[in-house]
PATI-288356 format. One record per residue: z negated, x negated, y negated of N, C-alpha, C in turn; residue number from 1. Coordinates in steps of 0.001 Angstrom, whole numbers. Atoms other than C-alpha are relative to their C-alpha. Example, Ala and Ser with C-alpha at 12.3 -4.5 7.8 and 13.67 -1.06 7.14 Angstrom:
<atoms>
     n.c3     n.c1     n.c2    ca.c3    ca.c1    ca.c2     c.c3     c.c1     c.c2  num
        0     -890     1190    -7800   -12300     4500        0     -900    -1200    1
       60      820     1190    -7140   -13670     1060     -730      770    -1090    2
</atoms>
This chain:
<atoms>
     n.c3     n.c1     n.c2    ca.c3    ca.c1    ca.c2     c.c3     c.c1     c.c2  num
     1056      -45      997  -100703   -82100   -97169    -1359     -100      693    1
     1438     -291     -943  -104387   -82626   -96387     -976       76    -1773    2
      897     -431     1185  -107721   -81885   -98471    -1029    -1356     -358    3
      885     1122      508  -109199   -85587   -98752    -1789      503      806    4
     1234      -40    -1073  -112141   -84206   -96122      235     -574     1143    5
     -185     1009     -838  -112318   -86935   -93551     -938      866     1132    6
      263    -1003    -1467  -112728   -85148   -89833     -205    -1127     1172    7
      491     1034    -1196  -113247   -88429   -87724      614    -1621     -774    8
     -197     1486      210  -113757   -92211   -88527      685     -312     1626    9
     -379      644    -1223  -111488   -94180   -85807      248    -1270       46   10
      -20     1625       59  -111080   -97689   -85067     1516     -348      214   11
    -1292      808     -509  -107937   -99855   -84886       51     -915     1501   12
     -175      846    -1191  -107232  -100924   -81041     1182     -818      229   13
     -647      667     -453  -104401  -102435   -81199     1352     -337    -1411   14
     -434      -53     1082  -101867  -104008   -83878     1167     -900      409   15
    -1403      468     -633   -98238  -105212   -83173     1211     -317    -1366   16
     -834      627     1217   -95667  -106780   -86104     1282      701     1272   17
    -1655     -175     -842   -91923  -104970   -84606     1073      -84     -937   18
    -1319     -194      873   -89050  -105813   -86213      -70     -288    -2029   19
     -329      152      910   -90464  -107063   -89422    -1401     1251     -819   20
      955     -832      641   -93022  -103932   -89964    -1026     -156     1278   21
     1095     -525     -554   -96244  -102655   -88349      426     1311     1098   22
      385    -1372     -729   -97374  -100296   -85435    -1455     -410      768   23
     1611       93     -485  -101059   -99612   -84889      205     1117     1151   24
      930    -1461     -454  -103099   -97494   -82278    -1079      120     -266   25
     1053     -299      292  -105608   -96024   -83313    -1018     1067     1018   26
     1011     -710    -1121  -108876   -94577   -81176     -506     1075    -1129   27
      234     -967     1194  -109328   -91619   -83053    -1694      899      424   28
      969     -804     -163  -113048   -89959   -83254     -164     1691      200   29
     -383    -1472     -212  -111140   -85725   -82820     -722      -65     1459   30
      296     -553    -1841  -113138   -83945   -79951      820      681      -25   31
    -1086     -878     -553  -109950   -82126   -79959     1312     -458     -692   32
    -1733      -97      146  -106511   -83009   -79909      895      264      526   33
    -1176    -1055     -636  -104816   -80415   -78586      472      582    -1371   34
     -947     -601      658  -103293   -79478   -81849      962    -1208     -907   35
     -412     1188      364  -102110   -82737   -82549     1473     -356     1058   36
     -946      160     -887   -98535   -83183   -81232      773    -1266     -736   37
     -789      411      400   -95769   -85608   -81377      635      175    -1700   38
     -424     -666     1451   -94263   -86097   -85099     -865      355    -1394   39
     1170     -781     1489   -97441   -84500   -87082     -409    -1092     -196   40
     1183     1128     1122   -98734   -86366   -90042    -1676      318       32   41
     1958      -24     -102  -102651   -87655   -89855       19     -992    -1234   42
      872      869     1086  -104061   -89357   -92819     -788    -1008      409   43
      699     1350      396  -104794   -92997   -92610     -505     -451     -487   44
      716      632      877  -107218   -94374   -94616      433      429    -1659   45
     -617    -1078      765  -105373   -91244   -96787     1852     -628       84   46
     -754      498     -244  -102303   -92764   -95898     1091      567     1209   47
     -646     -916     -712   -99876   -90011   -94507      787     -777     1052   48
     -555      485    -1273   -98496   -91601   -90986      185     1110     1424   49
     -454    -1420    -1004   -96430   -89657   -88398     -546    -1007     1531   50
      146      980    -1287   -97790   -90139   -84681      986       95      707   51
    -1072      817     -848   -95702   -91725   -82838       88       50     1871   52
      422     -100    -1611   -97337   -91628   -79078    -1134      629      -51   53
     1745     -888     -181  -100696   -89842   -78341     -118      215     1328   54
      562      341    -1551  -102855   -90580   -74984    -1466       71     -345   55
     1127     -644     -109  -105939   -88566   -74510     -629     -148    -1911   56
      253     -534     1132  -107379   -89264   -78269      701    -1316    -1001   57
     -448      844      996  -105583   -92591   -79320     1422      273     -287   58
    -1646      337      601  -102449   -92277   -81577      320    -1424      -67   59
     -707      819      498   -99707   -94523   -82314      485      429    -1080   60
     -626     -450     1307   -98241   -94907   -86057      686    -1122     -249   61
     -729     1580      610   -95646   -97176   -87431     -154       31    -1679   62
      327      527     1265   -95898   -98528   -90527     1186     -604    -1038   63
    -1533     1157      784   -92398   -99638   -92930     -793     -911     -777   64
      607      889      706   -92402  -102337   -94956     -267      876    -1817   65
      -11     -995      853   -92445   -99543   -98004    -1518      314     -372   66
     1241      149       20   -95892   -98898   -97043     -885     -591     -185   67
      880     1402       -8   -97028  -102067   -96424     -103     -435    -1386   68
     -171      798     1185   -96144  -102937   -99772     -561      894    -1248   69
      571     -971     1155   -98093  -100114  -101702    -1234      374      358   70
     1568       74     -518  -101340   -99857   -99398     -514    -1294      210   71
      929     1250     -826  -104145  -101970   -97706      438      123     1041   72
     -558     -317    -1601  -102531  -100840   -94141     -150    -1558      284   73
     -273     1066     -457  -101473  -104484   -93725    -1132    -1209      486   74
      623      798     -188  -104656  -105885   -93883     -943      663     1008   75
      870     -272    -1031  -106243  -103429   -90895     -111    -1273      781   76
      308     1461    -1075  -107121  -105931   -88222     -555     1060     1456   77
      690     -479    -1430  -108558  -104940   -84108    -1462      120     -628   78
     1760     -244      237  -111992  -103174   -85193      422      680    -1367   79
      135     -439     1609  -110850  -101931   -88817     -257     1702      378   80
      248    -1720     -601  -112788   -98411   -88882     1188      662    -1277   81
     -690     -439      555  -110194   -96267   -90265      -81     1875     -140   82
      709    -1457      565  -110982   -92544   -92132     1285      839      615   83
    -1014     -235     -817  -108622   -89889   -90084     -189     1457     -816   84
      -78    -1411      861  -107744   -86353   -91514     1530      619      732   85
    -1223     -520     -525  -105304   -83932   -89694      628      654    -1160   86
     -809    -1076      734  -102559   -82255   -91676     -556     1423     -467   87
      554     -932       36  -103880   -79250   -93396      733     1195      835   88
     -562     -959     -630  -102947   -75720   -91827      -62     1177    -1097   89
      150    -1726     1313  -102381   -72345   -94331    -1102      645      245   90
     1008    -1126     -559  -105412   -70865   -92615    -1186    -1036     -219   91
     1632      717      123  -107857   -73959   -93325     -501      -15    -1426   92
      583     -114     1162  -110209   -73954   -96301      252    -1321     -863   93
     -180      605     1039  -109601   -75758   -99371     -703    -1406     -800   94
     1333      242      109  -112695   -77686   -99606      436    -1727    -1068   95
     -343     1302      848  -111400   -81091  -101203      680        5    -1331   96
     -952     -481      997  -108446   -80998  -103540     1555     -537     1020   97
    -1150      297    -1117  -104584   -81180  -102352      494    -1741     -351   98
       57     1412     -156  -104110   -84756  -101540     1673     -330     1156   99
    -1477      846     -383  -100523   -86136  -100555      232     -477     1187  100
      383     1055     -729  -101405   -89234   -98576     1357     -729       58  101
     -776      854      805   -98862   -90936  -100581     -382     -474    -1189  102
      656      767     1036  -100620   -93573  -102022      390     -865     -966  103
     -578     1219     1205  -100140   -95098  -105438      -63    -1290     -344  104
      102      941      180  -101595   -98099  -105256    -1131     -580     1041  105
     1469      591     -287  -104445  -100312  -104238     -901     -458     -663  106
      839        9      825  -107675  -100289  -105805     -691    -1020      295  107
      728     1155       15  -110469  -102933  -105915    -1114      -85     -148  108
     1211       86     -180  -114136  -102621  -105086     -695    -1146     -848  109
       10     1452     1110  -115865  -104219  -108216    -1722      112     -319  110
     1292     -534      230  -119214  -102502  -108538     -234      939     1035  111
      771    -1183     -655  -122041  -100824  -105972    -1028     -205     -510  112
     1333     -234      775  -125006   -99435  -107517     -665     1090      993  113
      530    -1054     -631  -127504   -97343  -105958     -350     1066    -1231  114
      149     -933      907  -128220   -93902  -107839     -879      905     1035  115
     1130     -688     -788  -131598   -92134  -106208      652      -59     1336  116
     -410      471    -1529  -129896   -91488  -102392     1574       37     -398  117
    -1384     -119      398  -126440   -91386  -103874       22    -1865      -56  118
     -479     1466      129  -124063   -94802  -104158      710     -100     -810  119
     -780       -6     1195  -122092   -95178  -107329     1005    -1029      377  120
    -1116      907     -443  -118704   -97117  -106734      541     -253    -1019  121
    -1084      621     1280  -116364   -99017  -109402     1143     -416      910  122
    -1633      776     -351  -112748   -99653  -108421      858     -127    -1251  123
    -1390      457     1611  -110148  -101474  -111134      793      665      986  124
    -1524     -748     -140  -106968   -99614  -110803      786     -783     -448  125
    -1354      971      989  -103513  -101231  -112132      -35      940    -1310  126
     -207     -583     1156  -103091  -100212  -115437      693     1137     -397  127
    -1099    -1874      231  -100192   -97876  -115205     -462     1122      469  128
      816    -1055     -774  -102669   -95520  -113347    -1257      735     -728  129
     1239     -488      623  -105167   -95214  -115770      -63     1309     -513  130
       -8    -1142      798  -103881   -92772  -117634      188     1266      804  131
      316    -1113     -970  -103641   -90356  -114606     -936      543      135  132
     1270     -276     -939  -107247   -90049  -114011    -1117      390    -1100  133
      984     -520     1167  -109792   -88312  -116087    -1535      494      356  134
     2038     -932     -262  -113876   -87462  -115890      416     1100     -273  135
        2    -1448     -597  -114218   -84827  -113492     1168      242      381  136
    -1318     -275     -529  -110967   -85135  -112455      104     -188     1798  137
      181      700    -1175  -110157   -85904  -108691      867    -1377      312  138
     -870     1141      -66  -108915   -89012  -107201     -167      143     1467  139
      179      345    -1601  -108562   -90021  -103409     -161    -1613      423  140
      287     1232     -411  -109877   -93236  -101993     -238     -350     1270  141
     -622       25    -1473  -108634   -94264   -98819     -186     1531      958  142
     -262    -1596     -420  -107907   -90510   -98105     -992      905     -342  143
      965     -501      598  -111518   -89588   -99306     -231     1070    -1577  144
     -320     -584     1041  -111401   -86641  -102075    -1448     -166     -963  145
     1274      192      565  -113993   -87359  -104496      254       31    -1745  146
       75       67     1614  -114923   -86918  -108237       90    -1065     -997  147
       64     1451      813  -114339   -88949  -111118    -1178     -129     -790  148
      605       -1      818  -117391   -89857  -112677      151     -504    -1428  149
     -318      857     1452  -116086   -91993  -115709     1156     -978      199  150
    -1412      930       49  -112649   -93992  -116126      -37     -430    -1575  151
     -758      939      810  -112798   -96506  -118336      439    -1705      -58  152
     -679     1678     -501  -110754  -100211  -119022      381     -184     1508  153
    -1276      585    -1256  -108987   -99418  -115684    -1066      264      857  154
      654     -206    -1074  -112264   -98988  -113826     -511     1448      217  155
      796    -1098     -646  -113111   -95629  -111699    -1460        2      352  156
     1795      -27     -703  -117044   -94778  -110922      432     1129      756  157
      319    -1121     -813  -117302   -92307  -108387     -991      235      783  158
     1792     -167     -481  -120924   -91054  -107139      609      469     1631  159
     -189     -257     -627  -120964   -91041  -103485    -1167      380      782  160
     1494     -637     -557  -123577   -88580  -101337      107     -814     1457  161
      125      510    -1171  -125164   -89653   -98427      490      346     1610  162
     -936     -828    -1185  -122859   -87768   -95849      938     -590       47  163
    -1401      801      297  -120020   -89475   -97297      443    -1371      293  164
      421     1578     -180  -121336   -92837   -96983       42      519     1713  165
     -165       85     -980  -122137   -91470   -93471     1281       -3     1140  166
    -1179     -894     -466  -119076   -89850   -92475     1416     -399     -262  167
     -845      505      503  -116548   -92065   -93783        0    -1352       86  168
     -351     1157      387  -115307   -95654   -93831     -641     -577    -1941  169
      712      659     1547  -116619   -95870   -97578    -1352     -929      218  170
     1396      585      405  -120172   -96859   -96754      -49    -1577      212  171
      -77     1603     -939  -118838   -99959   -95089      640    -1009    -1284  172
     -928      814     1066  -117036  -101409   -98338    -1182     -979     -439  173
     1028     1042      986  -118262  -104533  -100104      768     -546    -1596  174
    -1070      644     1278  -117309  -105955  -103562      857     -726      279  175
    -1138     1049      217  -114236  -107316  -103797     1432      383     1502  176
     -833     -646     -741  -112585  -105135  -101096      378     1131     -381  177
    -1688     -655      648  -108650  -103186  -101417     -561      907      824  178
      214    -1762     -311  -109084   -99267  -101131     1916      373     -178  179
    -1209    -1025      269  -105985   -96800  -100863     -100      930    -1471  180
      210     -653     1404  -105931   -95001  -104399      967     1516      -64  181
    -1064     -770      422  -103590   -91943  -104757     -854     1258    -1174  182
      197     -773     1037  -103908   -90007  -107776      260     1535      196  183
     -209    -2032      569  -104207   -85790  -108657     1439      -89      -70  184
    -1691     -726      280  -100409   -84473  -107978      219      383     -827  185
       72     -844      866  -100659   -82118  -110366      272    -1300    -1530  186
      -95      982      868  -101031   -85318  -112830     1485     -821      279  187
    -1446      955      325   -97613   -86973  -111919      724      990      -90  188
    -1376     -732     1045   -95675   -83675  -112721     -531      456    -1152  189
     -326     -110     1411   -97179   -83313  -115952      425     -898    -1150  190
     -340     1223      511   -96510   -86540  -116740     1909      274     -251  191
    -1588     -677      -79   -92503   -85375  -115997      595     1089     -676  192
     -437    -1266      458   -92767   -82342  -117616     -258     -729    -1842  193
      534      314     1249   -94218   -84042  -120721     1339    -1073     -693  194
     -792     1282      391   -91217   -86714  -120890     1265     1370     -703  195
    -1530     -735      313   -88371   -83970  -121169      146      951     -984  196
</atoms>
C-alpha cells in the first residue's frame, strides 16, 4: 500500500524487452535506501513494481505483459522522469489517501489551465470509470494522490499546487499525454457490495 505522496522523482536509465515483457532501471532520487531491500514494492508512476536488483540508489523492476497492457509503463523511454513512492510502513503518516498502485486504466491529458499559482488538469477517463469518481473524492494520477475537483462526461479536473507541479512528474505533462489512473478502493468494494 502507499499514500499517493511522491518521495523522489527518478529517471529511467535503462530499458530492456526480455522474453516478450519489460525490465527497467531506474535512478531513483531516495537519499536513503537502506530500507529498501530485495522483493519490496515502490510505486511507479503509482504503479506497484517489486525491485528486482538494487545498486547504491538505482532499482531494477520487471514489468508483465498484464501491466503493460493496463498502464503507460510501456511507453517510458531512457530519460522518462518517473514519480517513486516507497511502500507505506504502520508507523508512517497517512497524509494522502490509501492508494493500491494497481492501476485501472490510462487517462489522457486534455486540458491545462492556469488557476492564480495553482494548475488545473483535465484527464478523459474510459467510461466504465466514471462512475467511480466523485467531487472531492480522491483519485491517483501516476501514483500522485490528489482531489477531484469536478467529474464530468468522463473528464477529471484536478487543481494542482505549486509543490506538486514541483515535486512530481505532473508539471512536465502536455496535452494529449497517457497518465496512470487508479481509482478510491473503497469505491470498487462498494460497487461489489452493491451488486449482491
Amino acid at each position: 500500500m502507499f499514500t499517493g505522496l511522491i518521495q523522489s522523482v527518478g529517471q529511467v536509465i535503462e530499458k530492456h524487452q526480455v522474453g516478450g515483457d519489460f525490465q527497467f532501471k531506474i535512478q531513483t532520487g531516495f537519499s536513503d535506501v537502506s530500507d529498501i531491500l530485495l522483493g519490496d514494492s515502490i510505486a511507479c508512476n503509482g504503479v506497484c513494481l517489486t525491485v528486482t536488483e538494487l545498486l547504491d540508489n538505482i532499482i531494477s523492476v520487471d514489468v508483465s505483459l498484464e501491466t503493460l497492457s493496463k498502464t503507460q509503463v510501456g511507453e517510458w523511454q531512457l530519460g522518462s522522469a518517473i514519480n517513486l513512492e516507497k511502500s507505506l510502513c504502520l508507523k508512517d503518516k497517512l497524509g494522502g489517501h490509501m492508494v493500491s498502485g494497481h492501476v485501472d486504466a490510462v487517462a489522457q491529458c486534455v486540458e491545462i489551465d492556469s488557476s492564480a499559482r495553482s494548475t488545473i488538469y483535465q484527464f478523459k477517463i474510459p467510461v466504465n470509470l466514471d462512475k467511480f469518481i466523485v467531487k472531492k473524492g480522491s483519485v491517483a494520477i501516476n501514483g500522485v494522490s490528489l482531489t477531484v475537483n469536478e467529474i464530468e462526461n468522463c473528464v477529471v479536473s484536478v487543481n494542482l499546487i505549486p509543490h506538486t507541479l514541483e515535486h512530481t512528474n505532473l508539471g512536465l505533462l502536455k496535452i494529449g499525454d497517457k497518465v496512470n489512473l487508479e481509482i478510491d478502493t473503497i469505491a470498487r468494494y462498494v460497487e461489489k457490495m452493491l451488486k449482491v
